[in-house]
N, C-alpha and C positions, 0 to 999 in steps of 0.2 A: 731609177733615174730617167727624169724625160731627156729627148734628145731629137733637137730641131729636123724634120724631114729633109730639108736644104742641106742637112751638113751630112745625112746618113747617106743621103741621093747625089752626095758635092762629084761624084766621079761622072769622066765625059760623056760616057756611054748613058747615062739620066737626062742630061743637059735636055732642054725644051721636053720632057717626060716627066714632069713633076706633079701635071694635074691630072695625067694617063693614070699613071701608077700609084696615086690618091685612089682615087677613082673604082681601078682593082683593089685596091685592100678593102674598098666599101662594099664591094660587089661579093666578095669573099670570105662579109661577116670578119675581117681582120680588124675595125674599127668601124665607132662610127662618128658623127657629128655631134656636139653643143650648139648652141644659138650663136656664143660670139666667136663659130669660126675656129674652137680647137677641137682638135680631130681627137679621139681616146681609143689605145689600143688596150683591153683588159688584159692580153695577158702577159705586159710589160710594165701593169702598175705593180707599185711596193705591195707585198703580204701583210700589212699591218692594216686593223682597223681603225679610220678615222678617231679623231681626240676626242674624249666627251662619249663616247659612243657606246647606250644605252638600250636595252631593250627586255621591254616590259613582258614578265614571263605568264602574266596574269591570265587564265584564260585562253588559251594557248589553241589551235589545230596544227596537230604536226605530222606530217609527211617524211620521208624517209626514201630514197634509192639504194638500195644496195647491190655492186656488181661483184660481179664473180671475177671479170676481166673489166677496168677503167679507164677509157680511150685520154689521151692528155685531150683538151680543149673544148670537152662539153661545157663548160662554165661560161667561159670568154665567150662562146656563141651565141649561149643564152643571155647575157647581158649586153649582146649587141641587138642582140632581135628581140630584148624586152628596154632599152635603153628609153624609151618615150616615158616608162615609168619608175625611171630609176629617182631616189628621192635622193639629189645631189648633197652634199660631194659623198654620200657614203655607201662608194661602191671600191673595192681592193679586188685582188688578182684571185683574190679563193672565197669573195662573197660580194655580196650586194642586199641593200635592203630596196624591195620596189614600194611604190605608195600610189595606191586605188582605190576612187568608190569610201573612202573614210577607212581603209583598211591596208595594212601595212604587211609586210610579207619578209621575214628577211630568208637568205638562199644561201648554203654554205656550203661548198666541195672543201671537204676530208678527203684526201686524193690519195694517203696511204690507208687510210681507212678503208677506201673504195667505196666512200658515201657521198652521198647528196643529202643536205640536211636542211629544211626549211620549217620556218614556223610564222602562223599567221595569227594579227591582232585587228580585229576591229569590229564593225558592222556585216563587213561581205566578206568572211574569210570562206567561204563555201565558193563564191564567185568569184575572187582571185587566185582559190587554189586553182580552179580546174584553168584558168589563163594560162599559169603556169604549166601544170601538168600537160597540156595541148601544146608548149611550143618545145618543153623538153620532151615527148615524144616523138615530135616531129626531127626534131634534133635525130634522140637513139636508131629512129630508124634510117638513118644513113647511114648507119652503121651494118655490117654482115653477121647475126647471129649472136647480139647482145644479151647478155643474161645478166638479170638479174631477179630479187625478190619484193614480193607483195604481200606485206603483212598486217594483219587486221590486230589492234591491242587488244588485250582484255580487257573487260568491262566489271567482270565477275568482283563480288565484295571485297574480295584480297585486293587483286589487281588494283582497282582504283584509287588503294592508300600505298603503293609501290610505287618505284620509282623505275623498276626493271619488271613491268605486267610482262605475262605470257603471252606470245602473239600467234593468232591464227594464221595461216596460210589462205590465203582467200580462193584458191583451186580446194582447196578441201573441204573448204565451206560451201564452192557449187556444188562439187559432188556428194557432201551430206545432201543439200538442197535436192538437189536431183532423185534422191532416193525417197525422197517425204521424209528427210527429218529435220525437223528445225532448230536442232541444239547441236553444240559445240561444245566439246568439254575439256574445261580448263588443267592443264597440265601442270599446274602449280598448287591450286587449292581442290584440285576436283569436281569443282563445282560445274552443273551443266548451263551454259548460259546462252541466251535465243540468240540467234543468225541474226533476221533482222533488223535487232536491238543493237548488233555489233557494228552490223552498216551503216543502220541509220546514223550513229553516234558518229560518224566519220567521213566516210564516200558518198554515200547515198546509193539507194536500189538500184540506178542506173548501169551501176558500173557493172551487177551482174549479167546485164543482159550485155555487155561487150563481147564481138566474139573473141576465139583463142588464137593466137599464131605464133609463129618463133620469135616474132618483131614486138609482141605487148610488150610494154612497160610494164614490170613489177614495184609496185615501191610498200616503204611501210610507212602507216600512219598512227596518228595517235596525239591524243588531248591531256594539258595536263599545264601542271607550272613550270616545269623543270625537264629541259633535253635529257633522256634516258641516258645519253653520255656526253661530257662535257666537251663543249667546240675545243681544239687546242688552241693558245692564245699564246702559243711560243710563235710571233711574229717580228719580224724589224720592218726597218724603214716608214716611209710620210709617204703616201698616198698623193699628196696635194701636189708634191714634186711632178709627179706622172701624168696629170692633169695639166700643167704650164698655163702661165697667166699671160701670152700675146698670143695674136691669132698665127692659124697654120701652125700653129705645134702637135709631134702624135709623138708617144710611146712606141719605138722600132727597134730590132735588133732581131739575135739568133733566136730561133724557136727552138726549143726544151723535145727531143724527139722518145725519151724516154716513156714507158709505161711501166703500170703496175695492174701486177693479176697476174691471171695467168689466161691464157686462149684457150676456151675449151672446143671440143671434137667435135666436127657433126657428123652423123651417117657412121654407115660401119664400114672395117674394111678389114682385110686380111693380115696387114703387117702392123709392125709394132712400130711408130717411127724412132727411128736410132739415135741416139746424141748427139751425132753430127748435125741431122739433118732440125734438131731439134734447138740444137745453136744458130744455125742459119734462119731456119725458120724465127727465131727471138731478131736476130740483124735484120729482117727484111720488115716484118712486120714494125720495128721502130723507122724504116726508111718510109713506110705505107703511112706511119702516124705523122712524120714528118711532111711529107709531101701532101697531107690532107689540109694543112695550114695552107697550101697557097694555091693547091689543085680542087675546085669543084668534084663531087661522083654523084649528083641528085639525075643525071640522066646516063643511056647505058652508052650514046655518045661520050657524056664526060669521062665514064668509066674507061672506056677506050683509049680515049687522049692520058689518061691517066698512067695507065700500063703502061704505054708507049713512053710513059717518060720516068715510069720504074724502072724500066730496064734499059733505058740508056745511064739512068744512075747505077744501075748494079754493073754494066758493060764499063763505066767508067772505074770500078773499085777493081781491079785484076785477083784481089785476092779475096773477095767474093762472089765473083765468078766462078774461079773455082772449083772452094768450098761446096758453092749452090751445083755444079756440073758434080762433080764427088758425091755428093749428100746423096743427091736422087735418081744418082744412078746405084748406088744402094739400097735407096730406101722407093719411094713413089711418089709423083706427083698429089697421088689424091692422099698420100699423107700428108706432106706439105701442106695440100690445101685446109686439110682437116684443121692445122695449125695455125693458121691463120685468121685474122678478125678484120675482115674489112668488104666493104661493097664492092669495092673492083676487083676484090679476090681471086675471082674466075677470068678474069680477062689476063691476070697478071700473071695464072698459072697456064692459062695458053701460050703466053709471049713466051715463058721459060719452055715451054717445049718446042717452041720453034726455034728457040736458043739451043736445047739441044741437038736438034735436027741438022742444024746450019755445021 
């Protein structure tokens, strides 16, 4: 449901701050602009695909993200930093179809899934993917030690009459490369089938020469008629609602601080983190996703100011304080940290130990 800026902002403390505070939600990827003046927040429209709403499975390039741990509001970002090409009105709170170059793209977060799922039709579906693929990396990597995978389909004579092909791991396929072998072989039918042939069909050679880091993007890809697993289409609500037909209208309200996955560990360390510390860690890291909606971290200033107003939120909760003082004086910071998934990470687990200190 939309809800006019004016009436969200009606409190004194807003008054003459209505074009400040516009302004920040644009700067903050929170929304962004249409031509006649109404602002769109995505991740306050309805979950339901527009009426009428079609797409052609013919022919198909599919891509695929899959995360281990799914931060809430990679979607909404990407549809504010791809909103130049979004093909109106059909974009909702869990997809968007964009439209480039005679070629169509649509993008859909399965968020219990822990996928990103896109499939492209046209002319340039090779040159919208990587569009795409370039700004949702740009995206993951604000994030602290994101994981997910990168899957190559099979191409093999089984695979291509399937509807669930086998998929190569595309590290496995440089490391055969690496060794002088140029096959891959199929885990369903057996069959040996050429590296090349698997790329060419999909990525393109480029993508091997990428180098490696904790930050690549993994995704899976793959051609065909039919999504390997069907989008859910248990959705409510009207779209168009959330969109508002006078100017100066945006989609506002409470942001969703939930996540799904689980954070995995980096580096080693000596102890086991304990339950305690492993429930607080789950509290903090939802206060980290929440505060990423309206706190910048793309510099290690932002990261800074960041902290500093993490733990004035956790100094305000007395019974996560603590919890958090309890946990890690049991367990370690650099468990904690281990538990955690975000770019300020480090800074946040500094603040907590001068929290201890004080």
């Amino acid at each position: 449901m939309a809800t006019a800026i004016k009436t969200i902002w009606s409190n004194e403390r807003y008054q003459g701050k209505y074009r400040e505070l516009l302004e920040l939600m644009k700067r903050f990827k929170l929304c962004y602009e249409l031509p006649n003046k109404t602002y769109i927040a995505p991740q306050l429209l309805e979950d339901k695909k527009p009426p009428h709403y079609h797409w052609d499975n013919k022919d198909n390039l599919r891509l695929r993200y899959r995360y281990d741990f799914m931060p809430k509001g990679i979607l909404s970002r990407f549809i504010v930093e791809m909103n130049p090409y979004i093909d109106e009105p059909n974009v909702w709170r869990s997809g968007v179809i964009l439209n480039k170059d005679n070629t169509k793209a649509e993008v859909i977060e399965n968020y219990y899934d822990r996928e990103i799922q896109i499939r492209l039709r046209g002319n340039n579906k090779r040159g919208l993917l990587e569009v795409i693929t370039s700004e949702l990396d740009k995206i993951h990597i604000s994030y602290h030690n994101l994981k997910v995978d990168k899957l190559i389909p099979c191409n093999c004579n089984t695979c291509i009459t399937i509807q669930n092909p086998y998929f190569h791991r595309l590290e496995n396929l440089r490391n055969l490369l690496s060794k002088n072998s140029q096959v891959s072989q199929c885990q369903i039918s057996g069959e040996l089938v050429n590296i090349y042939t698997l790329i060419d069909d999909t990525i393109g050679r480029q993508e091997l020469n990428k180098p490696n880091s904790k930050n690549v993007i993994n995704f899976n890809i793959n051609q065909g008629d039919d999504m390997n697993n069907p989008i859910n289409q248990n959705h409510s609500g009207n779209g168009d609602n959330a969109v508002g037909k006078t100017t100066n209208k945006i989609a506002v309200g409470a942001l969703d601080s939930t996540f799904h996955g689980q954070s995995q560990a980096i580096g080693q360390f000596n102890e086991t983190p304990s339950q305690d510390l492993a429930e607080v860690a789950k509290e903090i890291q939802c206060l980290l996703d929440q505060l990423s909606q309206t706190y910048p971290t793309e510099t290690k200033k932002d990261q800074k100011h960041f902290a500093v107003e993490a733990i004035d939120r956790i100094e305000q909760n007395p019974s996560l304080t603590q919890k958090l003082l309890s946990a890690t004086k049991a367990g370690s910071l650099a468990a904690l940290d281990s538990l955690l998934n975000h770019p300020a990470a480090s800074f946040v687990i500094a603040a907590i130990d001068d929290l201890q200190n004080d």
